[in-house]
C-alpha positions in Angstrom: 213.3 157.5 74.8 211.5 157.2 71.7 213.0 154.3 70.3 212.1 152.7 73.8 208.4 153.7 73.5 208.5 152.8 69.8 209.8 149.2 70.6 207.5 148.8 73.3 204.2 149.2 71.1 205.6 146.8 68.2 205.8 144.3 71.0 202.4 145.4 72.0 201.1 144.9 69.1 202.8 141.5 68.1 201.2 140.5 71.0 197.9 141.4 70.2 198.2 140.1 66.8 199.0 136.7 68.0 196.2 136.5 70.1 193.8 137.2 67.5 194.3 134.0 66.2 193.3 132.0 69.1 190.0 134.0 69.8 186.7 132.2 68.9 187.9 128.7 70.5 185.7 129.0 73.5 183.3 131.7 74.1 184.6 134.6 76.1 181.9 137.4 76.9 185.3 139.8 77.4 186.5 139.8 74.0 182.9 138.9 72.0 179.9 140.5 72.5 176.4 139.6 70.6 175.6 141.7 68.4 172.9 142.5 65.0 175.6 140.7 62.9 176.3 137.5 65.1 172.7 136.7 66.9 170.3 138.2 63.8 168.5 135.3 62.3 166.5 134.9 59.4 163.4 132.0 59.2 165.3 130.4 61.8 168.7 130.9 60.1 172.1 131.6 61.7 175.0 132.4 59.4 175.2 131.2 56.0 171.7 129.8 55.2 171.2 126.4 55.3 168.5 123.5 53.4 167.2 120.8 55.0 168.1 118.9 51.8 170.7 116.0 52.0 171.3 116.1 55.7 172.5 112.8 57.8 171.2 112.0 60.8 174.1 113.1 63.6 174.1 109.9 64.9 175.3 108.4 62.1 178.1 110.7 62.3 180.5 109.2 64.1 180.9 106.1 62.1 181.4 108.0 59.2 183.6 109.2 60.1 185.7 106.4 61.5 188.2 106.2 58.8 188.6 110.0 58.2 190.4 113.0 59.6 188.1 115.9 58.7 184.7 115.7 56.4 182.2 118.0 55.3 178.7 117.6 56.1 175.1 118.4 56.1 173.9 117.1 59.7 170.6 116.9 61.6 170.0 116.1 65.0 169.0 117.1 68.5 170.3 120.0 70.1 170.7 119.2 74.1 171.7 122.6 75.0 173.5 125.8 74.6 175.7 127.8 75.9 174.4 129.5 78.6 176.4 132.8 78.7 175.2 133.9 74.7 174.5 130.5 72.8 178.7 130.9 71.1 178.3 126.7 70.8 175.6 124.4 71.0 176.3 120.4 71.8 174.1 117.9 69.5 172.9 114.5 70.9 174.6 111.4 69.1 172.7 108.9 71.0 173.7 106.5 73.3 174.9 109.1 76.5 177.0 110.6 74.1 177.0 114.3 72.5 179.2 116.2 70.3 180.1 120.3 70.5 179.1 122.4 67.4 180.7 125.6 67.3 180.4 128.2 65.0 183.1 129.7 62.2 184.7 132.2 63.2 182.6 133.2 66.2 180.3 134.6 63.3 177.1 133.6 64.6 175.1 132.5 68.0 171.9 130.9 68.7 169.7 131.5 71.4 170.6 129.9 74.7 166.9 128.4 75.1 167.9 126.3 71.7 167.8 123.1 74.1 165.1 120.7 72.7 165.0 122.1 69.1 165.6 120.5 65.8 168.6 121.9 64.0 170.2 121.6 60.9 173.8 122.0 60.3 176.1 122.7 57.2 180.4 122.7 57.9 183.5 120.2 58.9 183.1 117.3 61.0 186.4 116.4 62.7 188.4 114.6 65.2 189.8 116.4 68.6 191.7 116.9 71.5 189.9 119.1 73.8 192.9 120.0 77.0 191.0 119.8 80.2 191.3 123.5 80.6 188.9 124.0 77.1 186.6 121.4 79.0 186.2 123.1 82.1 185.2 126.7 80.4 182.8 124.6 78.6 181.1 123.3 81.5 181.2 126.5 83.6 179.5 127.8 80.1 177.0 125.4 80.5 176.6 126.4 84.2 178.2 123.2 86.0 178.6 123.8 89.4 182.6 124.5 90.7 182.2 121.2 92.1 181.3 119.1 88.3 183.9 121.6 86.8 187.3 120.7 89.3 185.9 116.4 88.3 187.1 117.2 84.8 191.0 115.9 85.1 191.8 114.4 81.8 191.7 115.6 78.1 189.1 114.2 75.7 189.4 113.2 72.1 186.2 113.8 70.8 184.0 114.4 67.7 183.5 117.7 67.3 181.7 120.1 64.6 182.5 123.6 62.8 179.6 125.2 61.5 179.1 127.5 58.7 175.2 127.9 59.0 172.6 126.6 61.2 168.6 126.3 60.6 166.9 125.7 64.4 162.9 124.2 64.1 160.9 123.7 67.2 159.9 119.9 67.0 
């Protein structure tokens, strides 16, 4: 019996352990919950502090980085909005209809969800990605789509997307 019970909790905890790795993709009030280390900000700051020095306009982004995989970059930009259920991403305008998703590294950090409208500044990797339709769909129930907008999103998207290390937010 106590080899059974043993055996059990290893598998338990394999489990467990496994799933660590994937937390932090998406935001998920169940497993993360804001708190003085993640949503305390300092001048405006939000993880590791950030200059306004050498940053590149986020809409030149994107052809940047048309011939690379992964770069690491100082941005600036709008952000249109964030998420609505404790600010765990924020999405940047890149002109021209289109947006990229700025998350944070390792769920460290959130900014307020009122962030819409603001000027930011952003330090981290700038890559390429396959977001699966189910990653989309949290993402626009996070941004309070209706059921309706959400069950529209039927295909994955390869998409610009942005890792941040630190972000500074200014009111414009």
């Amino acid at each position: 019996m106590k080899k059974i019970f043993i055996s059990a909790l290893m598998l338990v905890m394999i489990v467990v352990a496994g799933n660590a790795q994937t937390t932090g993709k998406t935001c998920d009030p169940a497993k993360e919950k804001p708190n003085s280390k993640n949503t305390k900000a300092t001048k405006g700051g939000f993880g590791v502090a950030v200059s306004k020095d050498g940053a590149v306009d986020v809409k030149l982004l994107p052809e940047k980085m048309k011939n690379e995989k992964e770069l690491f970059v100082k941005i600036t930009g709008d952000v249109i909005t964030a998420c609505q259920v404790k600010g765990c991403w924020m999405t940047a305008d890149l002109g021209n209809g289109k947006s990229m998703r700025i998350r944070f590294k390792d769920y460290g950090f959130f900014v307020p969800k009122d962030s819409g409208g603001k000027q930011f500044y952003a330090q981290g990797i700038a890559s390429w990605s396959e977001t699966s339709v189910a990653e989309l769909q949290h993402y626009a129930e996070d941004a309070g789509k209706s059921k309706a907008e959400i069950e529209k999103i039927t295909e994955p998207q390869r998409e610009l997307v942005f890792l941040a290390e630190g972000v500074l937010l200014e009111s414009k």
